[in-house]
C-alpha positions as CSV (number, residue, x, y, z in Angstrom):
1,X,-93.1,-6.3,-89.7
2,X,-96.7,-7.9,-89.7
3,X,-99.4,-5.7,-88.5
4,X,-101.7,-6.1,-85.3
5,X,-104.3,-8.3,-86.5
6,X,-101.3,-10.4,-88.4
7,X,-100.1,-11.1,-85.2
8,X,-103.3,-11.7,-83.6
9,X,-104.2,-14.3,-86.5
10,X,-100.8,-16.1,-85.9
11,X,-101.6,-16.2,-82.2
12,X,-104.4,-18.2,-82.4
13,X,-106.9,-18.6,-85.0
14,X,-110.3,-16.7,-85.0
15,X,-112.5,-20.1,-85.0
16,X,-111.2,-20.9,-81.8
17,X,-113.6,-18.8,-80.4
18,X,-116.5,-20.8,-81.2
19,X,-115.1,-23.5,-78.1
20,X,-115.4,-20.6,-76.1
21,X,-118.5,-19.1,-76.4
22,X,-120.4,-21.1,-73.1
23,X,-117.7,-19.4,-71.3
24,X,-117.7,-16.4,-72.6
25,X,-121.7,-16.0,-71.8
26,X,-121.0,-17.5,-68.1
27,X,-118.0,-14.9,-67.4
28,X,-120.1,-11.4,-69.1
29,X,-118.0,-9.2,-71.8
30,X,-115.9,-7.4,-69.8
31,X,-114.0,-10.4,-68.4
32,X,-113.3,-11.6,-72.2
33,X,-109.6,-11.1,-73.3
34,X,-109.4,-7.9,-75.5
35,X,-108.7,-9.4,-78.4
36,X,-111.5,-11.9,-78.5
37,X,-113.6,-9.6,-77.8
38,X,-112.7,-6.8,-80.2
39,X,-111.3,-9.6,-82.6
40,X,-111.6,-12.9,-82.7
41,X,-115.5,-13.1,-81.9
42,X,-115.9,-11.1,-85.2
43,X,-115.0,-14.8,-87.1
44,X,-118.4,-15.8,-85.9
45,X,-120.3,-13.0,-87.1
46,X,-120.4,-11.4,-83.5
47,X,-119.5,-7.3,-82.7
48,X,-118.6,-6.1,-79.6
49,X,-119.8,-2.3,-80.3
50,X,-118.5,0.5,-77.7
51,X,-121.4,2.4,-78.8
52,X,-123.8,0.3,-76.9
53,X,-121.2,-1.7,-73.9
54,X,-122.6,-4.6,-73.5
55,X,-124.6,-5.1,-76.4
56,X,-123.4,-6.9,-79.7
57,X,-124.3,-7.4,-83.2
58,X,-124.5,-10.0,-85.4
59,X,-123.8,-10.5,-88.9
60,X,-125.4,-13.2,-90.7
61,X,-124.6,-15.2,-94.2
62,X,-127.9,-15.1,-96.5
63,X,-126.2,-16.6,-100.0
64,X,-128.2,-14.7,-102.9
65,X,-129.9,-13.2,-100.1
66,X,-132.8,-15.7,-99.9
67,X,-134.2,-16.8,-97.3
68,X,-137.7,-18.7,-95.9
69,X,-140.3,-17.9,-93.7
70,X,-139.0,-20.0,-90.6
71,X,-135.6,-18.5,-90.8
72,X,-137.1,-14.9,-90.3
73,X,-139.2,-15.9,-87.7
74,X,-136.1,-16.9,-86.1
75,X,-134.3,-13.9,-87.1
76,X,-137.1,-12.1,-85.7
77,X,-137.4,-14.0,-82.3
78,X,-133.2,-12.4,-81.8
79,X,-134.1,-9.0,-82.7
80,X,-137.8,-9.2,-79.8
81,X,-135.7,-10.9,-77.5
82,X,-133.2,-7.5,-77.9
83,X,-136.0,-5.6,-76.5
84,X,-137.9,-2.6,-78.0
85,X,-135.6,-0.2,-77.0
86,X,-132.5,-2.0,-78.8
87,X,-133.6,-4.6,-81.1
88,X,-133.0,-3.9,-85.1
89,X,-132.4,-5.5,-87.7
90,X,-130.8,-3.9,-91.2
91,X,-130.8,-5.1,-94.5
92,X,-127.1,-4.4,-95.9
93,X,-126.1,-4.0,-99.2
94,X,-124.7,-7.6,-99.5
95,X,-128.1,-8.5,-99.1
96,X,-127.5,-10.2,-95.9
97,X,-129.1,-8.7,-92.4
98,X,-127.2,-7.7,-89.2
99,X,-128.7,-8.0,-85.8
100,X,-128.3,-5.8,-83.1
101,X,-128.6,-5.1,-80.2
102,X,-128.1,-8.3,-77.7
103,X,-126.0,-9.2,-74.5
104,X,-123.2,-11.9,-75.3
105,X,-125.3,-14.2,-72.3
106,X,-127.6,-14.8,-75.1
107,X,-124.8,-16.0,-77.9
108,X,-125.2,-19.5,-77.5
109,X,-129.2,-19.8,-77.2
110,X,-128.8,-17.7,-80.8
111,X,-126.4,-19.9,-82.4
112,X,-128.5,-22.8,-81.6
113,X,-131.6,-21.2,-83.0
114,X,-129.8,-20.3,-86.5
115,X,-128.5,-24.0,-86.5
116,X,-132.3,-25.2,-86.0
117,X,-133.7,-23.5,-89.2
118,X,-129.9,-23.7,-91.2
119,X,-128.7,-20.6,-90.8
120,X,-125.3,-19.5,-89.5
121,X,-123.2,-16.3,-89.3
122,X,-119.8,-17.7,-89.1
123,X,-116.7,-16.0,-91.1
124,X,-119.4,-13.3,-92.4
125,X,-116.4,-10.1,-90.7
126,X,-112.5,-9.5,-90.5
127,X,-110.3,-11.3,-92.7
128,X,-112.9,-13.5,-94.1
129,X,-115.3,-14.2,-97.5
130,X,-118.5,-12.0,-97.1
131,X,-121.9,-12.7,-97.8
132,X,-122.3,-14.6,-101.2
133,X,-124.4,-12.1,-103.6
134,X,-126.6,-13.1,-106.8
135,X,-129.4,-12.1,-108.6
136,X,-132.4,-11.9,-106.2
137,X,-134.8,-12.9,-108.9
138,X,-132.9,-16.5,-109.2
139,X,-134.8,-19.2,-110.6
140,X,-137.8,-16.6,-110.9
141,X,-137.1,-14.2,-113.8
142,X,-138.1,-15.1,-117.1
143,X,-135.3,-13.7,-118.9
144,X,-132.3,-14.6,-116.3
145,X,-129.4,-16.3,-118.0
146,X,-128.7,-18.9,-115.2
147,X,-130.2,-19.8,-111.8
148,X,-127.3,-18.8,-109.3
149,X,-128.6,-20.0,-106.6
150,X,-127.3,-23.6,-105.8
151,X,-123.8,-22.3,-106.5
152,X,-123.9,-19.5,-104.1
153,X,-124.6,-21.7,-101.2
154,X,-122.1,-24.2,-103.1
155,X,-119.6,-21.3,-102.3
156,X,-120.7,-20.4,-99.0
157,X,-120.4,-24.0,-98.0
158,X,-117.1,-24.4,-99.2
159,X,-115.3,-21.9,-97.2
160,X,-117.5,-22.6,-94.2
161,X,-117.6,-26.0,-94.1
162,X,-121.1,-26.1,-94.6
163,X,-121.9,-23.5,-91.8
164,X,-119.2,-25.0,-89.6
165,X,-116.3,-23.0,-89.9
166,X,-113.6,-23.7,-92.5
167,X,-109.6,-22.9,-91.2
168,X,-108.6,-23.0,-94.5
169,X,-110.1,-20.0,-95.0
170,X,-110.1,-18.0,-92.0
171,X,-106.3,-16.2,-92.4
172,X,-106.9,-14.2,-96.0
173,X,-105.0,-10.8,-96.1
174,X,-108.3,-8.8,-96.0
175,X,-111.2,-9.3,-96.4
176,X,-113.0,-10.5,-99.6
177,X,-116.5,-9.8,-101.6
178,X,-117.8,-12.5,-104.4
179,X,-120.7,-12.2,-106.0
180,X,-122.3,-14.4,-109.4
181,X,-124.8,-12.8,-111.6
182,X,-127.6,-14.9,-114.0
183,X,-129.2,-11.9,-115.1
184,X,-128.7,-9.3,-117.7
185,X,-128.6,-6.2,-115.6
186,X,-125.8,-7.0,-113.0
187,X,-127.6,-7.1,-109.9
188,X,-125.0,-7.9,-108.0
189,X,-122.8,-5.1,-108.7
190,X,-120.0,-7.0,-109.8
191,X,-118.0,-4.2,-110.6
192,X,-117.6,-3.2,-106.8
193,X,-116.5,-7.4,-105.9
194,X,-113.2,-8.6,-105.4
195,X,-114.0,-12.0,-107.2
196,X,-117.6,-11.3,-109.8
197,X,-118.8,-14.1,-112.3
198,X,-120.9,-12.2,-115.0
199,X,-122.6,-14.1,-117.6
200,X,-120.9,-14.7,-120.6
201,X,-121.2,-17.2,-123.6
202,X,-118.4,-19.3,-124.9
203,X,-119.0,-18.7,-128.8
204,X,-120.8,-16.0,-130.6
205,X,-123.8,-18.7,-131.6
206,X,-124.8,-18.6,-127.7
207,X,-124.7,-22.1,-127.4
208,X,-122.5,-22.9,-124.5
209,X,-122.9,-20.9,-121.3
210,X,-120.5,-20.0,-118.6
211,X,-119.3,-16.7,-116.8
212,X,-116.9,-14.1,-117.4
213,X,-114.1,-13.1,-114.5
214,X,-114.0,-10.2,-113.0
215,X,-111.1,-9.7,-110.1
216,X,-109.9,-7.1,-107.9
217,X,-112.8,-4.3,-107.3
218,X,-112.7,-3.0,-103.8
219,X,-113.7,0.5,-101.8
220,X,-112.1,1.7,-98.9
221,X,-110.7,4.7,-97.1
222,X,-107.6,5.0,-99.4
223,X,-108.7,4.0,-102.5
224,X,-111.9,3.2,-104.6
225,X,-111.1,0.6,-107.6
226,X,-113.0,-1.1,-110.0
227,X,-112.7,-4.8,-110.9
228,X,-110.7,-5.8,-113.7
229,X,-111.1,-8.6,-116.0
230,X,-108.8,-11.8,-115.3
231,X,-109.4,-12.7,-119.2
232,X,-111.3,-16.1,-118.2
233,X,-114.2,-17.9,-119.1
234,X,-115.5,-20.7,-117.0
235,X,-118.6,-23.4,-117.6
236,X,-120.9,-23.1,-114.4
237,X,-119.7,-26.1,-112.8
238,X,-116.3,-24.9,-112.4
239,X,-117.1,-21.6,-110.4
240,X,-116.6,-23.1,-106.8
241,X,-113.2,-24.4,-108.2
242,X,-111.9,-21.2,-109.6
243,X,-113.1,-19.5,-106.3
244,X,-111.0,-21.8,-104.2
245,X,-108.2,-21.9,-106.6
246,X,-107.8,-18.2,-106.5
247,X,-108.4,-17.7,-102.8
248,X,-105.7,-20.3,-102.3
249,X,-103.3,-17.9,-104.6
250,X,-104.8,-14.7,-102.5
251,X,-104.1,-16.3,-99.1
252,X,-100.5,-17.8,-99.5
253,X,-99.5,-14.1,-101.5
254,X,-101.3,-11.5,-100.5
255,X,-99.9,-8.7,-99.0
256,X,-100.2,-8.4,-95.3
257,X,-97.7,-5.8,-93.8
258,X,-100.3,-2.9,-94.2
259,X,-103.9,-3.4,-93.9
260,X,-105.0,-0.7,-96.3
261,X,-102.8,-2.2,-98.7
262,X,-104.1,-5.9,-98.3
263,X,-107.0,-6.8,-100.4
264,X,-106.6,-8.2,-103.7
265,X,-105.8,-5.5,-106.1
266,X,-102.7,-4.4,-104.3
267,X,-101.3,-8.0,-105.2
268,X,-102.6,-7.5,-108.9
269,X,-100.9,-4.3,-108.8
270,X,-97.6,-5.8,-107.8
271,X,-97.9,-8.8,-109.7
272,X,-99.8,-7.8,-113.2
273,X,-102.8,-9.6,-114.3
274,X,-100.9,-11.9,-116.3
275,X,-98.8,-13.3,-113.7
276,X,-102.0,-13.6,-111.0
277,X,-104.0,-15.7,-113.8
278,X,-101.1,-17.4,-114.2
279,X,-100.7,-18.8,-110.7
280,X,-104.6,-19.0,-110.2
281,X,-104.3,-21.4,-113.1
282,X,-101.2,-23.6,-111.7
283,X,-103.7,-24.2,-108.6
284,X,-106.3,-25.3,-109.9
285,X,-104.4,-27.6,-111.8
286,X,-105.8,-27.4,-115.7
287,X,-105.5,-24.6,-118.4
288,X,-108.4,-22.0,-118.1
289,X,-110.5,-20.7,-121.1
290,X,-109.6,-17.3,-122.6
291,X,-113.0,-15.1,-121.5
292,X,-115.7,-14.7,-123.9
293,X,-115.3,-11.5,-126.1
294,X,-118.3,-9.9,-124.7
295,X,-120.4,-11.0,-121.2
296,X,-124.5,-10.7,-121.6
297,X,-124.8,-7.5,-119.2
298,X,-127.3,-5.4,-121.5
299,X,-130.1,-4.2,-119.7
300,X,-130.6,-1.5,-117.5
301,X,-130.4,-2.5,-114.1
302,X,-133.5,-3.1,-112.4
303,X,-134.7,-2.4,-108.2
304,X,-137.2,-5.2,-108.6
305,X,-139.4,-3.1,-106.7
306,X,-142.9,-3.4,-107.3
307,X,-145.0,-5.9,-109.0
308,X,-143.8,-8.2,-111.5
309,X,-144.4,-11.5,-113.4
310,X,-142.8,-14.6,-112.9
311,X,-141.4,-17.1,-115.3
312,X,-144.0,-19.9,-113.5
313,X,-147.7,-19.5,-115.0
314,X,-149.8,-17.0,-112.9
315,X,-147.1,-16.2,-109.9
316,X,-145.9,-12.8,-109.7
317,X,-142.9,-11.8,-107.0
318,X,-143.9,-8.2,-105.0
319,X,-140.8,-6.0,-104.3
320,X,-140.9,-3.9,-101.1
321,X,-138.9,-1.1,-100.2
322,X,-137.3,-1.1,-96.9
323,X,-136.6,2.5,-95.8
324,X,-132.9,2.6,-95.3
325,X,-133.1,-1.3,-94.9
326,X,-134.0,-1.4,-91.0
327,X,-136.6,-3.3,-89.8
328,X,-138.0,-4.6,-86.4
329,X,-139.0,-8.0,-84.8
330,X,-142.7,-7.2,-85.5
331,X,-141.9,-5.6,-89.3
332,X,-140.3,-9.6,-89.7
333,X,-142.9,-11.5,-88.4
334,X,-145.1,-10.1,-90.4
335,X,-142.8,-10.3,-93.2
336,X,-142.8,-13.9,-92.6
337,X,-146.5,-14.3,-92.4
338,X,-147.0,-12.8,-95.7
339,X,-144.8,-14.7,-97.3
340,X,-146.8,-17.8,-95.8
341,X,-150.1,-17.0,-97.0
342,X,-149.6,-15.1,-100.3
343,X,-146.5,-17.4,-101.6
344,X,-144.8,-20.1,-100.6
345,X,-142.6,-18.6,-97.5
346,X,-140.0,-17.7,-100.0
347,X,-138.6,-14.0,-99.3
348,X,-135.7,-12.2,-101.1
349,X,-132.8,-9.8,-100.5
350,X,-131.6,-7.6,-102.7
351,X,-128.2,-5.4,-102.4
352,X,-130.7,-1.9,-102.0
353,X,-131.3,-3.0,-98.9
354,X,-135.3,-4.4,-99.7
355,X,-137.4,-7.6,-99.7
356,X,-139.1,-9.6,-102.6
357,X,-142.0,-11.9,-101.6
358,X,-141.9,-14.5,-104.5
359,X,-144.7,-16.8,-105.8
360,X,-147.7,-15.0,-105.6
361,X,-150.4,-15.8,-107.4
362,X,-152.8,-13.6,-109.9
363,X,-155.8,-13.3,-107.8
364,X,-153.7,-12.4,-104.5
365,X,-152.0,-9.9,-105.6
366,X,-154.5,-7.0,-104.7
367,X,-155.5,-8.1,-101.2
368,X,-151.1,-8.4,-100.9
369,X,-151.3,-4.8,-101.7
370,X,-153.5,-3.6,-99.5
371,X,-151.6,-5.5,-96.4
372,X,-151.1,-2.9,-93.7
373,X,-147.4,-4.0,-93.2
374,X,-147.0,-2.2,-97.2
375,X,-148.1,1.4,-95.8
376,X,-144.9,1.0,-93.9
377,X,-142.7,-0.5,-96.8
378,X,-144.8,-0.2,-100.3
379,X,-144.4,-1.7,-103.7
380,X,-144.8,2.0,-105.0
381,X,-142.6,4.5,-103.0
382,X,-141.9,7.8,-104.8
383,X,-138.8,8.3,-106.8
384,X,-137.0,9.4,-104.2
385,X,-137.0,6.7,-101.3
386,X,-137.1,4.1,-104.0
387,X,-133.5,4.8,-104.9
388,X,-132.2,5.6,-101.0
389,X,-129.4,3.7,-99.5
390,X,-127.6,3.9,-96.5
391,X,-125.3,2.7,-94.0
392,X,-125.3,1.8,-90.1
393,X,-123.7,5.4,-89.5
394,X,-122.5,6.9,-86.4
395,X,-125.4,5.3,-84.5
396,X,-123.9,2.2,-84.2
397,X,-120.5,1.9,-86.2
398,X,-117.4,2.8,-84.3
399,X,-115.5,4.2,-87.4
400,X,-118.9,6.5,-89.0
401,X,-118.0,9.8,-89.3
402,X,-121.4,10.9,-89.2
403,X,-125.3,9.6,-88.6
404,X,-126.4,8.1,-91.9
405,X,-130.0,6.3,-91.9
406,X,-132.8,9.3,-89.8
407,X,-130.7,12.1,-91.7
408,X,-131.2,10.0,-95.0
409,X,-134.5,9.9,-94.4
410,X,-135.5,13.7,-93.2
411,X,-133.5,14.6,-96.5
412,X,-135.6,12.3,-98.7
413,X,-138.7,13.4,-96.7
414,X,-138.0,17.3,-97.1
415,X,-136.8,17.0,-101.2
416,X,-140.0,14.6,-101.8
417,X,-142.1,17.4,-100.9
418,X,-139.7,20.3,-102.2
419,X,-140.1,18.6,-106.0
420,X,-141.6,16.8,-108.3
421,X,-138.9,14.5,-109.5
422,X,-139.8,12.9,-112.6
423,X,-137.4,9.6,-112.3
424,X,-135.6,7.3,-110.0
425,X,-132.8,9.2,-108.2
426,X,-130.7,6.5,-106.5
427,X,-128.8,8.5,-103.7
428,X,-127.1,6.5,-101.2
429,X,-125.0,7.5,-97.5
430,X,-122.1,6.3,-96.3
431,X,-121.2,7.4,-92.8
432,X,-117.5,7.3,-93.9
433,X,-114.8,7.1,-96.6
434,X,-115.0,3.2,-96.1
435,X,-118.1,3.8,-98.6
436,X,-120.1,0.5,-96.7
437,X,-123.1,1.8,-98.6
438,X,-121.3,2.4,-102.1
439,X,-121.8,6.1,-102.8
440,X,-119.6,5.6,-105.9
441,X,-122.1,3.6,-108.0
442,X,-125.0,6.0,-107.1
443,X,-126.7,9.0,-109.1
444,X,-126.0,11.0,-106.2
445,X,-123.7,9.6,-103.1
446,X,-122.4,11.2,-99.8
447,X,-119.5,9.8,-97.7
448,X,-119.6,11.2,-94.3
449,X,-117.0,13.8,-92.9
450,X,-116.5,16.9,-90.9
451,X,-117.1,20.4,-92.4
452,X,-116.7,24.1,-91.4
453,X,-119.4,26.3,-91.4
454,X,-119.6,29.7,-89.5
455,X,-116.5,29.0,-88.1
456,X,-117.4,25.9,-86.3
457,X,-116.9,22.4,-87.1
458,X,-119.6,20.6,-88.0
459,X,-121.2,17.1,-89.5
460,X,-120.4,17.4,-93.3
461,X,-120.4,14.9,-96.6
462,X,-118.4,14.8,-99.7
463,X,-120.6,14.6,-102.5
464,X,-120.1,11.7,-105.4
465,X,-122.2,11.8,-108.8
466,X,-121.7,9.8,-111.7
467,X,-122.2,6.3,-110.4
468,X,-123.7,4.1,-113.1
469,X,-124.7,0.2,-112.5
470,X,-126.3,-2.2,-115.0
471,X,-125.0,-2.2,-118.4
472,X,-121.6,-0.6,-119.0
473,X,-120.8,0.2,-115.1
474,X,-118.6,2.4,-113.7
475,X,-117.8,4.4,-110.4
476,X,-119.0,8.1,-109.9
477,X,-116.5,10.8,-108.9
478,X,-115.9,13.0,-105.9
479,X,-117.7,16.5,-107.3
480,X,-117.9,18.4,-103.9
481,X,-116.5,18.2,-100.8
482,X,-116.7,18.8,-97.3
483,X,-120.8,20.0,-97.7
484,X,-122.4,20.5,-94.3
485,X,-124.9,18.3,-94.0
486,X,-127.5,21.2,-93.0
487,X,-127.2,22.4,-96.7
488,X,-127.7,19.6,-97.7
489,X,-131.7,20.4,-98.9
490,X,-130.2,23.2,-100.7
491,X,-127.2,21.3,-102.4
492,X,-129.2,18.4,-103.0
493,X,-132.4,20.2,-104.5
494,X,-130.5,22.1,-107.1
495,X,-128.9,18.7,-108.2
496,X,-132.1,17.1,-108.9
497,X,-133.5,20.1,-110.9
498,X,-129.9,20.3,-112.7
499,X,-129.0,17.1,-113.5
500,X,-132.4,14.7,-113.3
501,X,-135.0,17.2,-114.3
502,X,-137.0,18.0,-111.0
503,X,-139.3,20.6,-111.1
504,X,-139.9,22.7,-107.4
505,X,-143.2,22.5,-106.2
506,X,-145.7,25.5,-104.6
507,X,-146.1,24.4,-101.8
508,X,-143.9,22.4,-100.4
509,X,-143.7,22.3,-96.6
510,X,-140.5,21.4,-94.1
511,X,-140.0,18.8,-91.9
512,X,-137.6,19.5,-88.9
513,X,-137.3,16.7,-86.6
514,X,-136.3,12.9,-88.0
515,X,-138.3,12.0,-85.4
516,X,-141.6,11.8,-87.8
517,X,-140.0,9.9,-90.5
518,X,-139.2,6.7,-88.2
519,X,-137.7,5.6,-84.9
520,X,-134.3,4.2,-85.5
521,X,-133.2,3.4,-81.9
């Protein structure tokens, strides 16, 4: 028997939606139908969340996580118009933003403004392709491999129709995570990606260039895998072919009776991996190569924060870091007029949730630095915040366990003055065991949960260590569980002196109340 949301898809399709959206905003949310309204508007990007009735979220689609000046302007003009009480926006880890906090009355004046500067949200939730990643140094970094841009949005446009909508594409199984790294320090974090391109070269002399394939990698409540190779090599020019090609296989044989048993590894489970590259090759139609015998992942991977040359002559690009990825309308206007008079409006995403303004020159860079917007979000954050990650939590997401992003931040706060911590500590929250923020690939992660202490129930994590991205990746492992979260400064502190060589300072001094760290809502 099909699930709920099978039936719901065979019903009517999510896109149809879109026809309705005039009449949605006349009639107010709670005359929409139940299911478009905890459904079916989710194919456009758009949340209904019960934790603020009435007010929505939107997700959008940044491929490779660029985008230019205008479009944050416009971007920002959403999040003011949300008000200063509501409005936020966060930088996920798909380096894509979500919007929140606005009244479905203003969906179609939104949709209208994304269309004006060529940006959409469509397909970006449910059983739909997410946000396209790359390397966010594309066409920038003087040692990247290839420049993935173009085919990211050569992706995107194919299963959106160029921003459209695309029915071919709107009824997968689950839902499903490509990504395409040019670099050699996996950026992208194929490992975690249900479909990852890593670069790869035909022949041992280097002389032919093309990408690896990666298939299956996934998190979720149930189960945490990593991606597996599909034994394929591919030239550049046939990556939106193979993608089509095996979300054509994915859609007409996926598995579809349970939901936490619907994304793509459970058919490679059931099938083998010889059989799925099998039928991914009958549909596209032509033998594939055998993959390259090694892929060109060698480096350390890097954060890009901080200041850094450029392959062009005399431009440097200036990474920021974006405390738990949230910023406001007035944090991305001014994001936008940096970008305007240091560079060339150019701004980047990147999966840790910060922002790269590109093409800098020489001279600028200084007077860039000393921009009062990079108090708030600096190029030279302490080795703590640099590596912090976190999800929406409890503040806004329906299924966090826990609040994620001001208790990430007290932490980080309190063990910044607790230690001196001699390197990068990348430590990242998830609100649940649906691991949005990937706790498995950090140095230290926390998926939220409830704990006992003192006899009472309480907000808790379970603790992940291990996680290790760039060069020879892998997922961390569960190493302690149900750890109140008010030990937490305890926990982690002895951690860091253990296991990354922090050494306790004097003097440090405690700080109680999120409330001095930053307003998040």
């Amino acid at each position: 028997m099909a699930n709920k949301i099978e039936a719901l898809k065979a019903e009517k399709d999510g896109l149809a939606v879109k026809a309705e959206i005039a009449r949605f905003a006349e009639i107010g949310w709670e005359a929409i139908d139940d299911d478009d309204l905890q459904h079916r508007l989710k194919w456009l990007g758009v949340f209904f969340r019960k934790s603020t009735p009435g007010r929505f979220m939107v997700r959008m689609r940044i491929p490779n996580g660029i985008l230019n000046s205008d479009q944050m302007r416009v971007l920002a003009s959403v999040v003011e118009k949300c008000g200063e009480q509501h409005g936020v926006a966060d930088i996920t880890t798909r380096q894509n933003i979500q919007i929140r906090s606005f009244p479905i009355e203003d969906v179609p004046e939104m949709f209208e403004k994304f269309r004006s500067v060529g940006l959409t949200s469509v397909q970006s939730a449910m059983d739909n392709i997410r946000n396209i990643t790359g390397s966010p140094v594309a066409g920038i970094d003087a040692n990247e491999l290839y420049d993935t841009r173009e085919l990211a949005i050569q992706v995107q446009n194919l299963l959106t129709n160029n921003g459209e909508g695309n029915p071919a594409f709107t009824n997968l199984p689950r839902k499903f995570n490509i990504a395409i790294a040019g670099c050699r320090d996996n950026s992208t974090h194929a490992e975690i990606n249900d479909l990852a391109f890593v670069p790869a070269f035909k022949e041992e002399s280097k002389e032919t260039f093309g990408f690896n394939v990666l298939v299956g990698g996934f998190f979720s409540a149930k189960r945490i895998a990593a991606a597996i190779p599909l034994n394929v090599w591919v030239p550049p020019e046939d990556v939106v072919a193979l993608c089509e090609a095996l979300l054509i296989v994915f859609r007409d044989n996926g598995l579809r009776e349970k939901r936490d048993k619907s994304r793509l590894m459970f058919l490679i489970d059931e099938w083998g991996i010889d059989k799925f590259r099998d039928e991914v090759e009958k549909q596209i139609g032509k033998p594939l190569a055998i993959a390259a015998a090694k892929d060109e992942i060698e480096w350390e991977k890097r954060d890009h924060i901080g200041v850094h040359k450029q392959k062009q002559a005399g431009l440097n690009y200036v990474g920021l870091q974006i405390p738990v990825g949230r910023m406001y309308a007035d944090d991305m206007y001014e994001f936008a007029r940096l970008a305007d008079i240091y560079g060339n409006g150019d701004l980047r995403l990147t999966v840790e949730q910060n922002i790269l303004i590109t093409n800098v020159p020489d001279d600028l860079v200084p007077i860039l630095l000393k921009e009062p917007l990079l108090q708030k979000f600096p190029a030279e954050p302490d080795n703590l915040m640099r590596g912090l990650v976190s999800c929406t939590g409890n503040q806004f997401c329906p299924v966090a366990i826990v609040e994620t992003k001001n208790r990430s931040l007290a932490l980080t706060k309190q063990l910044a003055e607790d230690y001196h911590v001699p390197q990068v500590v990348r430590i990242h929250w998830s609100g649940c065991p649906n691991s949005c923020a990937q706790p498995q690939v950090a140095d230290i992660g926390f998926t939220g949960c409830k704990a006992r202490k003192d006899g009472k129930v309480v907000d808790g994590v379970d603790i992940y260590m291990g996680g290790t991205v760039g060069k020879d990746a892998h997922l961390g492992t569960c190493v302690m569980e149900k750890v109140p979260c008010e030990d937490l400064r305890e926990v982690v502190g002895k951690l860091l002196v253990d296991r990354f060589g922090a050494v306790p300072k004097q003097n440090g001094t405690t700080i109680t109340n999120s409330a001095e760290l930053v307003s998040v809502g």
